[in-house]
VMD Tcl script that builds the backbone (N, CA, C; Angstrom):
set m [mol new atoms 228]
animate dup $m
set s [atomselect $m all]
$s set {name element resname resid chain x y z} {
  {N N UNK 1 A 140.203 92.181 51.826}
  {CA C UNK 1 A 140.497 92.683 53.154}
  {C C UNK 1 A 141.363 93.928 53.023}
  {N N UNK 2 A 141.058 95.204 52.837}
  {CA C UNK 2 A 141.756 96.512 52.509}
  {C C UNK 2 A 141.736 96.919 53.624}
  {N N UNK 3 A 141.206 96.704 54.648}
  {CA C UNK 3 A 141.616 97.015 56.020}
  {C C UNK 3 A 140.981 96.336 57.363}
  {N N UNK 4 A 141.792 96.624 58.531}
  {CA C UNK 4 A 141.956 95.962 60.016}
  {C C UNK 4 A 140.910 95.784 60.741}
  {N N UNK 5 A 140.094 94.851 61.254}
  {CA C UNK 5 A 138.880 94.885 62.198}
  {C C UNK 5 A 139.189 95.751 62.863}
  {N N UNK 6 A 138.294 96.313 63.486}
  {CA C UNK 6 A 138.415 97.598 64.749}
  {C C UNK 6 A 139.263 96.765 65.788}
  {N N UNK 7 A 139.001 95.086 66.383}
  {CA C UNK 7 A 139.442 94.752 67.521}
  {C C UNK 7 A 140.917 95.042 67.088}
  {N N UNK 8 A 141.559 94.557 65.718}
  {CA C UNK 8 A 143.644 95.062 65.391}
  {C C UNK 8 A 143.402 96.317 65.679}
  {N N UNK 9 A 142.759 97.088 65.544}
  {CA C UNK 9 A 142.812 98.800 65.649}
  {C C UNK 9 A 143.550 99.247 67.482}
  {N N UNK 10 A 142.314 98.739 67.773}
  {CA C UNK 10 A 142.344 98.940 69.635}
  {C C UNK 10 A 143.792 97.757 69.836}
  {N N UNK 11 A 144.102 96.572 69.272}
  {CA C UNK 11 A 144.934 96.082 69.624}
  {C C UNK 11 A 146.541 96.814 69.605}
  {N N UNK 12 A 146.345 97.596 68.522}
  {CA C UNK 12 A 147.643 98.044 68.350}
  {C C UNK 12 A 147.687 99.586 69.364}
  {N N UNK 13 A 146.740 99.779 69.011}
  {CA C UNK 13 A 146.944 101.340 69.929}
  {C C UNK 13 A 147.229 100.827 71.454}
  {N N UNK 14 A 146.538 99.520 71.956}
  {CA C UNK 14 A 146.825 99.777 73.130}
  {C C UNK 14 A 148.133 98.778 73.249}
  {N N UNK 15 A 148.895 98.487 72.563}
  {CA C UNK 15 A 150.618 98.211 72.642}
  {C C UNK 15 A 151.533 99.141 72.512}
  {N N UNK 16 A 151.124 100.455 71.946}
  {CA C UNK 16 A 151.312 101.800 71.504}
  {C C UNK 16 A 151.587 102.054 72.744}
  {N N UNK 17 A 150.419 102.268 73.755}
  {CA C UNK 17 A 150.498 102.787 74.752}
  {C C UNK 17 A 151.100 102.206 75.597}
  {N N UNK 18 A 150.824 101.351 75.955}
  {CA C UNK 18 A 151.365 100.548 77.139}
  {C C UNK 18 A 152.745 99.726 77.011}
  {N N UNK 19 A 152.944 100.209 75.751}
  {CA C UNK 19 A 154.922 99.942 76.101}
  {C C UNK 19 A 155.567 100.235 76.827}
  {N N UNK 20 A 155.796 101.579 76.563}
  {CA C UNK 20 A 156.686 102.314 77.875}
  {C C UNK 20 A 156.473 101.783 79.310}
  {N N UNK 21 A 155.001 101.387 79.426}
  {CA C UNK 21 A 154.670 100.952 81.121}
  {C C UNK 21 A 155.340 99.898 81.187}
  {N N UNK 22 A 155.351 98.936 79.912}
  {CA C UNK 22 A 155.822 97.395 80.071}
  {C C UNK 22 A 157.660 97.610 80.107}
  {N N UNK 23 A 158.358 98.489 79.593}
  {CA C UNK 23 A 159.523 98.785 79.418}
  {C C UNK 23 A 160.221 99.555 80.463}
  {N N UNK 24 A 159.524 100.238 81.264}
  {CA C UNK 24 A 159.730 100.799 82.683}
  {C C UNK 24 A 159.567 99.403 83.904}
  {N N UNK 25 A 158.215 98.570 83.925}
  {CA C UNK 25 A 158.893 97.330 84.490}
  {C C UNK 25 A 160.110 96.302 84.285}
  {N N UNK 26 A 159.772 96.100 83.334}
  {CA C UNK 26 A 161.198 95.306 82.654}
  {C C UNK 26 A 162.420 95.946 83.404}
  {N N UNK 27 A 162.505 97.031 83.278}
  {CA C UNK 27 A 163.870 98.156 83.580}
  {C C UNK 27 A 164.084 97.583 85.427}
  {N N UNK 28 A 162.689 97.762 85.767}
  {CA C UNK 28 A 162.764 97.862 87.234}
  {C C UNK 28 A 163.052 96.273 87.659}
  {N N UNK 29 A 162.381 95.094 87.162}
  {CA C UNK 29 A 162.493 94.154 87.366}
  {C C UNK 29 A 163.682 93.632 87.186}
  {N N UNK 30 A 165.158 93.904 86.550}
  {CA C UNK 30 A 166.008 93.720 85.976}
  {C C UNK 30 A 166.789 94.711 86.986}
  {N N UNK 31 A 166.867 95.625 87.249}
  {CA C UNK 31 A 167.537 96.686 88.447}
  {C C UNK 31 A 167.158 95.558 90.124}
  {N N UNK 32 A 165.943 95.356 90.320}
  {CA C UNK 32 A 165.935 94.916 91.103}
  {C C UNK 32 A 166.498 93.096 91.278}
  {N N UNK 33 A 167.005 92.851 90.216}
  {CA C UNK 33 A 167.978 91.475 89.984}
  {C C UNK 33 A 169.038 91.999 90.350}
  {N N UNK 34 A 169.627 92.603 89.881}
  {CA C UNK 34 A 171.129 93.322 90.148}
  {C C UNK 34 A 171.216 93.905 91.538}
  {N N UNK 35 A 170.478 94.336 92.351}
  {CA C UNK 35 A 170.443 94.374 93.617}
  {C C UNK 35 A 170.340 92.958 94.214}
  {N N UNK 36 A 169.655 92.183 94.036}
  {CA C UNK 36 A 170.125 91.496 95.365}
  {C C UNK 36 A 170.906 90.212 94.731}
  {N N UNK 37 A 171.135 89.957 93.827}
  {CA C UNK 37 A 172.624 89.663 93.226}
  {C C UNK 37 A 173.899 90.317 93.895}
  {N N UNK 38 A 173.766 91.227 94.203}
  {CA C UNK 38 A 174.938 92.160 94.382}
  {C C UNK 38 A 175.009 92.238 95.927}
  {N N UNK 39 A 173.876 92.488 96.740}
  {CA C UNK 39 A 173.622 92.263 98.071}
  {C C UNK 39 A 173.561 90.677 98.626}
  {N N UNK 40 A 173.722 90.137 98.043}
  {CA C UNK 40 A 174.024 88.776 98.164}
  {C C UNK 40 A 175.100 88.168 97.944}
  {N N UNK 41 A 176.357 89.515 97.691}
  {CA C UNK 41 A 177.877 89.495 97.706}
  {C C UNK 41 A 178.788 89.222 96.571}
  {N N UNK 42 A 177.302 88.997 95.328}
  {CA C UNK 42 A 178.152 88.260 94.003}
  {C C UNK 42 A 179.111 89.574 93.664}
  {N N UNK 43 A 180.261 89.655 92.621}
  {CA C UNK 43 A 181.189 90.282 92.245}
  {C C UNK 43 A 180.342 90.812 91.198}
  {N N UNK 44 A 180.552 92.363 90.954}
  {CA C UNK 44 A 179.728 93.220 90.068}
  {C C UNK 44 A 179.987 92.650 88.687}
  {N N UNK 45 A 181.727 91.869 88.396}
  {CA C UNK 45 A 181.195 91.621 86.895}
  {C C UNK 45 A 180.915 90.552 86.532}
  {N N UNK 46 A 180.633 89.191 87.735}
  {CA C UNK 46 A 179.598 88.316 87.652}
  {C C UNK 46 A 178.249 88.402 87.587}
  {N N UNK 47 A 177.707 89.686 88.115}
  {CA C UNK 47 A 176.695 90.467 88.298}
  {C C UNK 47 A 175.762 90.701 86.837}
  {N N UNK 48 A 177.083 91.331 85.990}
  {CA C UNK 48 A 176.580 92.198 84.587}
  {C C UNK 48 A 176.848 90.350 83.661}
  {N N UNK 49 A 177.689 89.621 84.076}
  {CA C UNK 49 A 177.758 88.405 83.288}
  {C C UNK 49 A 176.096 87.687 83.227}
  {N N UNK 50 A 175.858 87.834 84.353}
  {CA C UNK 50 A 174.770 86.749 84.243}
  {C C UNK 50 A 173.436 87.670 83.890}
  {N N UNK 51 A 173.291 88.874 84.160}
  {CA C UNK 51 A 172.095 89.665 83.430}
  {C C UNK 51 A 172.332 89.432 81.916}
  {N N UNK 52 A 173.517 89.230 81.467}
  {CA C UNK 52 A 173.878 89.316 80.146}
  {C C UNK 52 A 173.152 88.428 79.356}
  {N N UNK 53 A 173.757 86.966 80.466}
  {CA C UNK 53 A 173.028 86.056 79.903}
  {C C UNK 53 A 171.688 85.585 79.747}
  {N N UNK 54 A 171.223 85.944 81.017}
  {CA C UNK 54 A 169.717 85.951 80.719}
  {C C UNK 54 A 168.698 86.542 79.697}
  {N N UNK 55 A 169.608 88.113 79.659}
  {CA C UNK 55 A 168.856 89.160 78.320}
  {C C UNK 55 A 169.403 88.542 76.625}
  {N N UNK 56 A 170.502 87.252 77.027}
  {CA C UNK 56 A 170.329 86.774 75.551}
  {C C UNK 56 A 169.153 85.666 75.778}
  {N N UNK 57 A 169.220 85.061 76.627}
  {CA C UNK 57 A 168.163 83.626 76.068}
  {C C UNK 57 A 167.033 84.383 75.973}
  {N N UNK 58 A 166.682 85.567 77.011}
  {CA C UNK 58 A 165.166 85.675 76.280}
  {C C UNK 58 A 164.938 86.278 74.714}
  {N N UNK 59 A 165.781 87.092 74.559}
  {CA C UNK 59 A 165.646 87.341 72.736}
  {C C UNK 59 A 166.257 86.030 71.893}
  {N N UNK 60 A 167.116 84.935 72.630}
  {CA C UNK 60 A 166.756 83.938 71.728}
  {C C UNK 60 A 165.931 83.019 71.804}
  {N N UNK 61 A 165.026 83.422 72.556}
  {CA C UNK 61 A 163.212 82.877 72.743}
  {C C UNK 61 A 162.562 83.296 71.926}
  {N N UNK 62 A 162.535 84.708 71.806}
  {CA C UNK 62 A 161.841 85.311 71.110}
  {C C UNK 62 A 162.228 85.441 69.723}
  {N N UNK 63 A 163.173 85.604 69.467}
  {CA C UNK 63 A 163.713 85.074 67.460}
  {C C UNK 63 A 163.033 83.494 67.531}
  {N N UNK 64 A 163.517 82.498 67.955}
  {CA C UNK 64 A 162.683 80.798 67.851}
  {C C UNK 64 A 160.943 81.193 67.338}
  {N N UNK 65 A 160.341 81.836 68.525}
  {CA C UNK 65 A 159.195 82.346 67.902}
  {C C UNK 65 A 158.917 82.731 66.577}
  {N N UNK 66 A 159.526 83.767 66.733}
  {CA C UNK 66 A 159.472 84.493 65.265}
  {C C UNK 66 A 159.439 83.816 63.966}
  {N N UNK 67 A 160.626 82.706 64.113}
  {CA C UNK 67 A 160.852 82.114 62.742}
  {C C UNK 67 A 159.363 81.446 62.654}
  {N N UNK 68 A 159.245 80.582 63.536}
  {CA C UNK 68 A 158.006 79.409 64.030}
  {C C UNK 68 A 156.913 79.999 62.817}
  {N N UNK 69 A 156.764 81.110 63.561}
  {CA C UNK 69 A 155.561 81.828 62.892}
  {C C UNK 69 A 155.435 81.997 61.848}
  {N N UNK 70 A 156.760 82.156 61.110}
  {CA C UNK 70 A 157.109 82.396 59.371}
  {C C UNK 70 A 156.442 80.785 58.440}
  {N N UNK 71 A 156.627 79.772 59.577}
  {CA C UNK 71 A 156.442 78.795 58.776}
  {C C UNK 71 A 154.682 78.045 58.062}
  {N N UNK 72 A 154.707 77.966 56.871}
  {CA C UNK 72 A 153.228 77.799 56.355}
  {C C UNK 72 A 152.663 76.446 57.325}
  {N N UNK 73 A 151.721 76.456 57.330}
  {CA C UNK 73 A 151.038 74.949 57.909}
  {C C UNK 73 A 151.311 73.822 57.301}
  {N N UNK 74 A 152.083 73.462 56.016}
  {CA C UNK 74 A 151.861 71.896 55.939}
  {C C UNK 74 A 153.299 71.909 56.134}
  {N N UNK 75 A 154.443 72.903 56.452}
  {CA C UNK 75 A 155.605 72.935 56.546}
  {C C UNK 75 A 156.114 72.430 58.311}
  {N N UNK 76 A 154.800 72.874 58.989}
  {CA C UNK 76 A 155.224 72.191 60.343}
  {C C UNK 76 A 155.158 71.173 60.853}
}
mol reanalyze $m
mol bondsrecalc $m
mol representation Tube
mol addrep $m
């Protein structure tokens, strides 16, 4: 196997591309938490506390994954 089916080819180019789109929602979806958090009277640095926390559990979702994946099949 010296190289990628065409479908990894198109797979990667189109994560290439469509990051930024996925990283501009994220941005917006996360701005628009902090608004009505904030319009809903919470204190701004309860505000940044709890975005905090949320933006850790999901990257420690996503490391759990990660390892998962490292592991061989008769190891799981």
């Amino acid at each position: 196997m010296d190289t990628l089916p065409s479908w990894a080819w198109w797979m990667i180019a189109a994560a290439v591309l469509l990051s930024p789109a996925f990283a501009f929602l994220l941005a917006l979806v996360v701005e628009i938490f902090v608004g009505v958090l904030k319009e809903g009277g919470l204190p701004a640095l309860l505000t940044l506390v709890s975005v905090g926390v949320i933006g850790r559990l999901l990257l420690l979702k996503r490391r759990v994954r990660h390892r998962a994946r490292q592991l061989v099949g008769d190891q799981a």
